[in-house]
C-alpha positions as CSV (number, residue, x, y, z in Angstrom):
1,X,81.7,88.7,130.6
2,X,81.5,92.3,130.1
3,X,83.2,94.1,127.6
4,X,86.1,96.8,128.5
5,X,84.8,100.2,129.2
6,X,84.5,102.6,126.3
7,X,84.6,99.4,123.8
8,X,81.5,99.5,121.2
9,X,80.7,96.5,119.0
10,X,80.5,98.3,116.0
11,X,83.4,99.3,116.8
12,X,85.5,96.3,118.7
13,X,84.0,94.1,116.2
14,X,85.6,95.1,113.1
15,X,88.6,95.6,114.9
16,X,88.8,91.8,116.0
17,X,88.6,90.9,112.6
18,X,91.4,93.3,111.2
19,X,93.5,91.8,114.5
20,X,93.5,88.3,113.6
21,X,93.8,89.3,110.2
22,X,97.2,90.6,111.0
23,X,98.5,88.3,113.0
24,X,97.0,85.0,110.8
25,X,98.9,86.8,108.0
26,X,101.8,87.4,109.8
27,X,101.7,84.2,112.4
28,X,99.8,81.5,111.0
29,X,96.3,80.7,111.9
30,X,98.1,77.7,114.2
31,X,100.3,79.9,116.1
32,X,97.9,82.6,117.1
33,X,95.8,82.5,120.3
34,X,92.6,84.4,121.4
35,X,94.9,86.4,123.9
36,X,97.2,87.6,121.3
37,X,93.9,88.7,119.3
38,X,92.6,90.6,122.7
39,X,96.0,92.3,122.9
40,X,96.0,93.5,119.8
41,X,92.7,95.0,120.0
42,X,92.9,96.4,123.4
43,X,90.3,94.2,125.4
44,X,90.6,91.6,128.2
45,X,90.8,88.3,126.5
46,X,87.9,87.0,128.1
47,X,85.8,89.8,126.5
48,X,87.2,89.2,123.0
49,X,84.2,86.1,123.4
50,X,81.7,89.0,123.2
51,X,82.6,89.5,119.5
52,X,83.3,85.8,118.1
53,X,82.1,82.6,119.7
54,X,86.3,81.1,119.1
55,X,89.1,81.3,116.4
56,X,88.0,79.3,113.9
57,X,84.8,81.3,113.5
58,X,87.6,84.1,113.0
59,X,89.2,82.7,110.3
60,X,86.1,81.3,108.9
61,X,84.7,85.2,108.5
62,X,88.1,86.3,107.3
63,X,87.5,84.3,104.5
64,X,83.8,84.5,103.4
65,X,84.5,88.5,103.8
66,X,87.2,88.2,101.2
67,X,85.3,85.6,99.1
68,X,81.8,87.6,99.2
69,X,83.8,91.2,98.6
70,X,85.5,89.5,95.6
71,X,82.2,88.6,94.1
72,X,80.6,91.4,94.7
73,X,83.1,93.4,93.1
74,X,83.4,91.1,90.2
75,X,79.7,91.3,89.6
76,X,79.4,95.3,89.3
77,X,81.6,95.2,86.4
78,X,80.3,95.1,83.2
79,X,81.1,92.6,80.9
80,X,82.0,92.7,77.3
81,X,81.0,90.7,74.4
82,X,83.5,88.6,73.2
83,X,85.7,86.1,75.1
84,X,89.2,88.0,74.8
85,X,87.9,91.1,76.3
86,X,86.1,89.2,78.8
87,X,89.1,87.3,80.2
88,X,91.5,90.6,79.7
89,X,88.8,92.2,82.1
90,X,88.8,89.2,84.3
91,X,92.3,88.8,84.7
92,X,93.4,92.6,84.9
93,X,90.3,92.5,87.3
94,X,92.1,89.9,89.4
95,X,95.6,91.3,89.9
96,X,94.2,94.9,91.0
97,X,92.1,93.5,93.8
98,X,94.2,91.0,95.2
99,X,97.1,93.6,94.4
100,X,95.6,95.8,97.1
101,X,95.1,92.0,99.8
102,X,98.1,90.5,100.2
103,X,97.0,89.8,104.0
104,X,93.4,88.4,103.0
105,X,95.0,87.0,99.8
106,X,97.5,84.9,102.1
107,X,95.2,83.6,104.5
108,X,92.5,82.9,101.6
109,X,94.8,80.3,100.2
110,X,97.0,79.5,102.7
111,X,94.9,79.0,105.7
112,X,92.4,76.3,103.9
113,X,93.6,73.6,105.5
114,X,92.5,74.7,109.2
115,X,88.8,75.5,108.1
116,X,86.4,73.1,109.5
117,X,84.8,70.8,107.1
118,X,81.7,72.8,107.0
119,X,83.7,75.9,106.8
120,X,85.7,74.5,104.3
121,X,82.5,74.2,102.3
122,X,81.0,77.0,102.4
123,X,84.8,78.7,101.2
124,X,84.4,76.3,98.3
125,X,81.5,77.2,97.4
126,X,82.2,80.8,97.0
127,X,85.8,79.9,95.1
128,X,83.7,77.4,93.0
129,X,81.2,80.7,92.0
130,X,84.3,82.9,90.8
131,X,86.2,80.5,89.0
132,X,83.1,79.5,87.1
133,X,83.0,82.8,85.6
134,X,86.7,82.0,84.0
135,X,85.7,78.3,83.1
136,X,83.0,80.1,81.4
137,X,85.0,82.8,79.5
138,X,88.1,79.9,78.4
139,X,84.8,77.7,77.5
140,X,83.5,80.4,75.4
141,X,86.8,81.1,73.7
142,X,87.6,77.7,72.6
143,X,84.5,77.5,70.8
144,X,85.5,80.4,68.7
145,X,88.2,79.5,67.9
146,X,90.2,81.9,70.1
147,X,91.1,79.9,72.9
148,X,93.2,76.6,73.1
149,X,92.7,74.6,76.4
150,X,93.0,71.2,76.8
151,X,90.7,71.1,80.1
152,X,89.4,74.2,81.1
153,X,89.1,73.0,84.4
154,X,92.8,72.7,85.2
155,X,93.3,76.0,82.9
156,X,91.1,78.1,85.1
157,X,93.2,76.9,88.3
158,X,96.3,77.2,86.5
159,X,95.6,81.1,85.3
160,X,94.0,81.9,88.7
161,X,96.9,80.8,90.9
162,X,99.2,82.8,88.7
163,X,97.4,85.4,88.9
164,X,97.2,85.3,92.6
165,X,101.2,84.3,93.1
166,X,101.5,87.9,92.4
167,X,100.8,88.9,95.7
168,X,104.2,86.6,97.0
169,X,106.3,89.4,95.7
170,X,104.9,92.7,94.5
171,X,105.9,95.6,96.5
172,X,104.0,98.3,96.0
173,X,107.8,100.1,96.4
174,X,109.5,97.7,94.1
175,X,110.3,98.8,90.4
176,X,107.5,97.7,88.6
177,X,104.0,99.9,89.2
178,X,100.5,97.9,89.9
179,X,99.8,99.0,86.3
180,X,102.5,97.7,84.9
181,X,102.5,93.7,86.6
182,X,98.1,94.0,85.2
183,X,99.2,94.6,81.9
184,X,102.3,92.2,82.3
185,X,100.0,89.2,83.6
186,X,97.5,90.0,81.3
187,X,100.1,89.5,78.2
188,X,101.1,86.1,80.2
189,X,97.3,85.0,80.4
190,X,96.6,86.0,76.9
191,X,99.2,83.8,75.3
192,X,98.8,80.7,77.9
193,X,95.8,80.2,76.0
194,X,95.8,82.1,72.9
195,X,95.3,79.6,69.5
């Protein structure tokens, strides 16, 4: 299959990726075809194959690139001592990255279900890493004293997908600023599990 004339893979690649991250986002994984994603980018369809092996492979590095970014980012930061400031940093730390998503954001969570098992996995895996570092902090906080939480398993998911849900509605044109829906959620956070 050769690939259209001009197109690099440096190039097309990344732009194959941002494609089908549109149109999953706007679509639905289900509803989008390879031929749509060719479209998009500018290249025959049968030359799209040159740059991913099928859509679920697609969808499959949508994700880990979200999942890995998210990490990566999380781990630069420096964390403080105790466990408030640690969980004010993690959840402030939350809403301004997936703030800036909503399109990786949508299909992170949404788009689970169509993940191969193996795929599925792997995702888990790398949602299983970040959450542990909130499980950790609510852990941490309970034992001084600070924290109440029945089962910090179910209170990690709880804060995270409200933290998350924020990316349903904010409008970076709507009446509240990013800073102000941090600080906001943060309060929210801070007394879901303050003793």
């Amino acid at each position: 299959m050769a690939r259209t004339a001009g197109s690099h893979s440096d190039i097309t690649g990344p732009r194959v990726l941002d494609a089908a991250l549109r149109l999953f986002a706007q679509h639905g994984f289900a509803a989008v075809s390879m031929r749509q994603i060719a479209r998009e980018v500018g290249v025959q369809a049968g030359a799209l194959y040159n740059y991913t092996p099928d859509k679920q492979t697609l969808l499959f590095d949508l994700m880990r690139r979200h999942m890995e970014d998210l990490l990566e980012q999380r781990q630069d930061r420096l964390s403080a001592a105790d466990p408030l400031s640690r969980l004010e940093d993690f959840a402030r730390f939350h809403i301004r990255y997936h703030l800036n998503r909503p399109d990786e954001v949508f299909i992170a969570y949404m788009e689970l279900r169509n993940l191969t098992e193996e795929n599925f996995a792997t995702i888990e895996e790398l949602r299983r890493r970040y959450e542990a570092e909130l499980e950790e902090i609510l852990r941490d906080g309970v034992a001084a004293g600070l924290f109440v939480a029945n089962d910090i398993r179910i209170t990690t998911m709880a804060v995270i997908a409200m933290l998350t849900g924020v990316t349903t509605w904010y409008r970076p044109s709507g009446r509240l600023s990013g800073d102000e829906v941090e600080l906001l959620y943060w309060d929210m956070v801070r007394k879901s599990v303050s003793a």
